[in-house]
C-alpha positions as a Python dict, from the first residue, in 0.01 Angstrom:
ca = {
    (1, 'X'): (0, 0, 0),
    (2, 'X'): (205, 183, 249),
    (3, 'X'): (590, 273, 162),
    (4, 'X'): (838, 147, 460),
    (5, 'X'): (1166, 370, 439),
    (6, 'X'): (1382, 497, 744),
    (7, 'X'): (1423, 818, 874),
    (8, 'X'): (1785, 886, 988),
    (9, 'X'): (1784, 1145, 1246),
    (10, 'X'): (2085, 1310, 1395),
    (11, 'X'): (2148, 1406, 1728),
    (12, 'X'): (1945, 1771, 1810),
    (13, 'X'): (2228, 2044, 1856),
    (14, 'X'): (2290, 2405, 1916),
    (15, 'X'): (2532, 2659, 1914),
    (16, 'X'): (2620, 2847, 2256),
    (17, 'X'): (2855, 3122, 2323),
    (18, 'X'): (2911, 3319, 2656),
    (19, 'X'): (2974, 3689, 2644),
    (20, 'X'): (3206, 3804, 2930),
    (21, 'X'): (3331, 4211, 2949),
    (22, 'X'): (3543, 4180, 3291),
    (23, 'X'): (3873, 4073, 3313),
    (24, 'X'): (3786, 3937, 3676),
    (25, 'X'): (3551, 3713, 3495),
    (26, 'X'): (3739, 3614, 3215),
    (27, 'X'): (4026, 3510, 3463),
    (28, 'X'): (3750, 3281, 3669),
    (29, 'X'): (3682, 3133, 3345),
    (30, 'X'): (4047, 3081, 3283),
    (31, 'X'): (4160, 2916, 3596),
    (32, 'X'): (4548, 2873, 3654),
    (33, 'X'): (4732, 2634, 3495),
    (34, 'X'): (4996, 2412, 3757),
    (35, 'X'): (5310, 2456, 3716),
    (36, 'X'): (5681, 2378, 3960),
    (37, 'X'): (5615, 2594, 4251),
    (38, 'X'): (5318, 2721, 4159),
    (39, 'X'): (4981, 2483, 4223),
    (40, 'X'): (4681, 2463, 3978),
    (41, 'X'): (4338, 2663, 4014),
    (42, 'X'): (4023, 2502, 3868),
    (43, 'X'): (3867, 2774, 3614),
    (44, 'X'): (3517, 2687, 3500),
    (45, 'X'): (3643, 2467, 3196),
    (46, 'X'): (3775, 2218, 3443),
    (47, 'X'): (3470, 2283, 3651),
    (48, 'X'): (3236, 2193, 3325),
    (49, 'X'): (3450, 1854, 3323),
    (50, 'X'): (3398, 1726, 3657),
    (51, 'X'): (3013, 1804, 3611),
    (52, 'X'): (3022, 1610, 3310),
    (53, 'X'): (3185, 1339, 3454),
    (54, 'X'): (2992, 1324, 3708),
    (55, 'X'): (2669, 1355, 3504),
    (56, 'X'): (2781, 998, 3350),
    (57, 'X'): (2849, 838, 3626),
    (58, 'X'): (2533, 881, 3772),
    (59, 'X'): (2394, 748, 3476),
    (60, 'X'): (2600, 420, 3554),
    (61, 'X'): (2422, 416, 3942),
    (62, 'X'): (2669, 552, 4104),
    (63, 'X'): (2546, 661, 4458),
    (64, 'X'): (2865, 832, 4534),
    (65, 'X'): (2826, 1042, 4203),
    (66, 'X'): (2461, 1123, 4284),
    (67, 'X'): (2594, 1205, 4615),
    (68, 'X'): (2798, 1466, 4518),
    (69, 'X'): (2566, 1620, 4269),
    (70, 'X'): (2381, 1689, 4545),
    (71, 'X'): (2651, 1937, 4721),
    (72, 'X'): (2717, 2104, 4398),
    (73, 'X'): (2350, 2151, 4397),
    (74, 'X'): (2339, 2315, 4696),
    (75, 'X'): (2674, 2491, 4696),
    (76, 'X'): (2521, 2670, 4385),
    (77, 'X'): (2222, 2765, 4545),
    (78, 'X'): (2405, 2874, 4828),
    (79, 'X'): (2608, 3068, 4583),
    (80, 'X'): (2359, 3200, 4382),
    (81, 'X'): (2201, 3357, 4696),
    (82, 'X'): (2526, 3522, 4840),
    (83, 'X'): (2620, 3663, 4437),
    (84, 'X'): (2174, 3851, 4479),
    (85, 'X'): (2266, 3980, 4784),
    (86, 'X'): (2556, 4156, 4721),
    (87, 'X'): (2334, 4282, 4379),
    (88, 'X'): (2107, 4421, 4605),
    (89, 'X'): (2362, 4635, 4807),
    (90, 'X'): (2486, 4800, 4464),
    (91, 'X'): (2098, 4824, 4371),
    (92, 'X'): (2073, 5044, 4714),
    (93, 'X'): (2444, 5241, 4624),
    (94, 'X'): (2284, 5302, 4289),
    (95, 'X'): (1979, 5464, 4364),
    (96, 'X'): (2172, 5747, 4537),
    (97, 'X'): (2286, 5896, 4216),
    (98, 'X'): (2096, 6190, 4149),
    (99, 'X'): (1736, 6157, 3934),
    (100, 'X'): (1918, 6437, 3700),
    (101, 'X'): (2188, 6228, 3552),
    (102, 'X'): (2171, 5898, 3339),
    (103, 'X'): (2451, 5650, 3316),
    (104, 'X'): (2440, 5354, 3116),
    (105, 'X'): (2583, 5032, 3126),
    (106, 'X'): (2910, 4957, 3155),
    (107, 'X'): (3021, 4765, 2883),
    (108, 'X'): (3344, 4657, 2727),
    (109, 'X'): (3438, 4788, 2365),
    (110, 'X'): (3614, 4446, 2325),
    (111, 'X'): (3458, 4153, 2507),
    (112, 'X'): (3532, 3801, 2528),
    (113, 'X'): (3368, 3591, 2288),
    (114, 'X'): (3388, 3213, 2428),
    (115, 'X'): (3194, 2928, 2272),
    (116, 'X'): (3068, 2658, 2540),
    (117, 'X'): (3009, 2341, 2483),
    (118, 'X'): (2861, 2182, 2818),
    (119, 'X'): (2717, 1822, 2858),
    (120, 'X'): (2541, 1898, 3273),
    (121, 'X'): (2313, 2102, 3387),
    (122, 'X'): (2531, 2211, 3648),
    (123, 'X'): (2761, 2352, 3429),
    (124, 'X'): (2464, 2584, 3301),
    (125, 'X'): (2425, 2663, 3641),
    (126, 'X'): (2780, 2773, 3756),
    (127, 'X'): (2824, 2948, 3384),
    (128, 'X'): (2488, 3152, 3509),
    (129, 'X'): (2657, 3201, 3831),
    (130, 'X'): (2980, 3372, 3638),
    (131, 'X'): (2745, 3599, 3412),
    (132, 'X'): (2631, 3765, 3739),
    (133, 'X'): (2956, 3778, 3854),
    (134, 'X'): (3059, 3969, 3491),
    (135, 'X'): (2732, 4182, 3584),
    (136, 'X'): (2798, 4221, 3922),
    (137, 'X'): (3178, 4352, 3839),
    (138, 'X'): (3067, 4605, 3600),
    (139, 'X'): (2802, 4748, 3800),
    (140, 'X'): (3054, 4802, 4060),
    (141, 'X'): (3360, 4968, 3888),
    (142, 'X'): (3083, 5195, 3760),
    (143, 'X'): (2932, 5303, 4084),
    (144, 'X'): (3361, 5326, 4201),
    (145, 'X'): (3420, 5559, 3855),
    (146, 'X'): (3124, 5757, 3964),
    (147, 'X'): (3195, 5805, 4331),
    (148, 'X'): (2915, 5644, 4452),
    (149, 'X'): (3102, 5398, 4689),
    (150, 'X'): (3537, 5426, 4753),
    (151, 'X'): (3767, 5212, 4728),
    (152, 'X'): (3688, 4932, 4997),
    (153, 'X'): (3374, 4869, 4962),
    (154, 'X'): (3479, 4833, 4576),
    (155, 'X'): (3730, 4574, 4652),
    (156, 'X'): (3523, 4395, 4903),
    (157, 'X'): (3218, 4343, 4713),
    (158, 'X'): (3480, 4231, 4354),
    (159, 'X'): (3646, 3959, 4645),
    (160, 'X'): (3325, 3837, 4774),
    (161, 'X'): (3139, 3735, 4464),
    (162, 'X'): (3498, 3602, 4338),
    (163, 'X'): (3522, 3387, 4645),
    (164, 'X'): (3167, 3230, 4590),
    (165, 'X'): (3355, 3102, 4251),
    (166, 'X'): (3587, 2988, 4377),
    (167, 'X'): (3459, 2788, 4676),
    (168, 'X'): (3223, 2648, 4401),
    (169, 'X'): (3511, 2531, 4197),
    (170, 'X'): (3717, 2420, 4475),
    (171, 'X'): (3449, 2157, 4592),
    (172, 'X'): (3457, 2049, 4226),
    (173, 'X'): (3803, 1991, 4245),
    (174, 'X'): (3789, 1738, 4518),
    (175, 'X'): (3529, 1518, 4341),
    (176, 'X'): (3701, 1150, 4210),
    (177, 'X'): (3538, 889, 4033),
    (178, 'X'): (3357, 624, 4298),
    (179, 'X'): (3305, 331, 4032),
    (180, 'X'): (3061, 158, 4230),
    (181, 'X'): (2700, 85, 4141),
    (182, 'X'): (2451, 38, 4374),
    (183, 'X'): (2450, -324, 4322),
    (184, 'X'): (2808, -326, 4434),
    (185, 'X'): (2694, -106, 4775),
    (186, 'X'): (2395, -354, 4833),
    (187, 'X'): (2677, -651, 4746),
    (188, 'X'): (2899, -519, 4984),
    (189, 'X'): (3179, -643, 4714),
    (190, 'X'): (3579, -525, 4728),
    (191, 'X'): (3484, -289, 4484),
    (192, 'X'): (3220, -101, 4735),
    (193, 'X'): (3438, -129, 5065),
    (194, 'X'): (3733, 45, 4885),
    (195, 'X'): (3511, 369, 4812),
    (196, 'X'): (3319, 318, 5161),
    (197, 'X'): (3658, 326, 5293),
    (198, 'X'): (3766, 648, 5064),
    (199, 'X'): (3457, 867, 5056),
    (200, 'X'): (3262, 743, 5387),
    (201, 'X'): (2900, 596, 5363),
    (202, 'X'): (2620, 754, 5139),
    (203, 'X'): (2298, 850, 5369),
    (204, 'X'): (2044, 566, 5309),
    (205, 'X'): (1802, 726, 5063),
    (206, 'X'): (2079, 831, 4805),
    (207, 'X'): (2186, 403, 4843),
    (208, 'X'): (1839, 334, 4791),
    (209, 'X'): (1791, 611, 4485),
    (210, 'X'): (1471, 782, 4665),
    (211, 'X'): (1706, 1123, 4668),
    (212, 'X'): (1866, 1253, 4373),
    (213, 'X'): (1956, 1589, 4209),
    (214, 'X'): (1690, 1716, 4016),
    (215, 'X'): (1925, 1738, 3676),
    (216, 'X'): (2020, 1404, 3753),
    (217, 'X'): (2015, 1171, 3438),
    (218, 'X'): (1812, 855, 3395),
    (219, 'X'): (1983, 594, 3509),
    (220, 'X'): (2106, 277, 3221),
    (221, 'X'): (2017, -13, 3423),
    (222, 'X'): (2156, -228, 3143),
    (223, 'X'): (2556, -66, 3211),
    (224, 'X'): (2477, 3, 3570),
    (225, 'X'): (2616, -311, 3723),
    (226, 'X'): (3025, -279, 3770),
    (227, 'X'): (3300, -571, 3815),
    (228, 'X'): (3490, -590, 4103),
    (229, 'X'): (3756, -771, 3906),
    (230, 'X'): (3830, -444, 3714),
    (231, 'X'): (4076, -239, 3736),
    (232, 'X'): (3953, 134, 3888),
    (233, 'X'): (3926, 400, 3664),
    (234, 'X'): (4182, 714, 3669),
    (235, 'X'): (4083, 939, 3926),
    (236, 'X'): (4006, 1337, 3802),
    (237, 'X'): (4304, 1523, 3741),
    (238, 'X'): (4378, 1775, 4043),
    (239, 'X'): (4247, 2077, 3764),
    (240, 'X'): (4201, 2144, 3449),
    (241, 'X'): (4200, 2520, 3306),
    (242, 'X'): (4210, 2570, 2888),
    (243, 'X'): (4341, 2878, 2737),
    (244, 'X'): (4145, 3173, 2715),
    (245, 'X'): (4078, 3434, 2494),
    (246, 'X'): (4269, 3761, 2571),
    (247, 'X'): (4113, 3963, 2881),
    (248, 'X'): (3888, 4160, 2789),
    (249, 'X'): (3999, 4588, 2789),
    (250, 'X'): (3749, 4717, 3125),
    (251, 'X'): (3587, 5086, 3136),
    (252, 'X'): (3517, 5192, 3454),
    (253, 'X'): (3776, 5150, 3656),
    (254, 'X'): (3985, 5324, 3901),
}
């Protein structure tokens, strides 16, 4: 006789923190919150929320969502390769130092601690991105402490990798929710010529769903299907930047 009983699994989880020793990182992290006179800057907590919005929404078969997956795909490949070339110019500044002295890393005494909690895979990705950054920082301020490069090419090489961020985020920023299935494109219902009208015209194989990210989620064919007699959803806030830790204390430094 077999015995019929249920097995009530949970949901797999597991606990993530990000380790950041650079105050230029930590302040990347932290974004700017808006304020009068003073406009917002996306950090990477309001970055993580547009990904994970937009992670859902393609879900729902939204073309407009997968659509812009796709540029924050490549804007963080483009990114990533911009953040190993400027590691391979301090690579080439480092090897000058003489074979007779050894320097270690250059780490805080206090880092930040932060825990992440991230629902995309393109969150991963641009938290990745900000761990070089941290990387690329210290290695820099080092090779600035130990004369190995002055003060411009310091600054300059800081300001790049910052501005790769940055860009990143700022294309976030501009994302808002479509909330059109691709039954409402191939409908051509009110609902679709409102976003054709806002966001311009998907190319033909993101409509047809032959072209998506590669971290783009299955899609739930069942929910999929929108109504045009709904009211649209809120669009994304401008930016969204949570409190951070206290910057971390840099060695290192000029």
């Amino acid at each position: 006789m077999t015995d019929h009983y249920q097995l009530n699994l949970g949901s797999l989880r597991s606990s993530i923190t990000l380790t950041l020793h650079t105050h230029h990182a930590a302040r990347l992290w932290q974004g700017r919150m808006g304020r009068e006179g003073v406009h917002a800057i996306m950090g990477m907590a309001g970055y993580i929320g547009v990904t994970n919005l937009l992670k859902h929404a393609s879900s729902q078969d939204d073309p407009f969502a997968d659509w812009f997956m796709l540029q924050l795909e490549d804007k963080l490949l483009q990114a990533k390769a911009e953040m190993r070339g400027l590691t391979k110019q301090v690579s080439r500044v480092e090897r000058a130092l003489p074979t007779q002295i050894d320097i270690g890393e250059n780490l805080n005494i206090h880092p930040v601690t932060l825990p992440l909690f991230i629902g995309s895979q393109l969150g991963f990705l641009a938290v990745y991105l900000l761990t070089d950054y941290d990387t690329l920082v210290r290695r820099v301020l080092l090779a600035h402490h130990t004369a190995l490069i002055g003060r411009p090419d310091m600054e300059t090489w800081i300001d790049h990798g910052a501005h790769e961020l940055r860009s990143l985020f700022g294309l976030a920023q501009r994302y808002r929710l479509a909330g059109v299935s691709r039954d409402d494109m191939a409908a051509n219902n009110a609902r679709a010529r409102e976003a054709i009208d806002k966001f311009g015209l998907p190319p033909q194989d993101i409509l047809e769903g032959s072209r998506r990210s590669q971290f783009a989620p299955p899609i739930a064919r069942s929910q999929a299907t929108s109504n045009p007699d709904e009211p649209d959803q809120p669009a994304l806030p401008e930016a969204e930047a949570h409190p951070a830790p206290e910057d971390p204390a840099e060695g290192g430094e000029a």
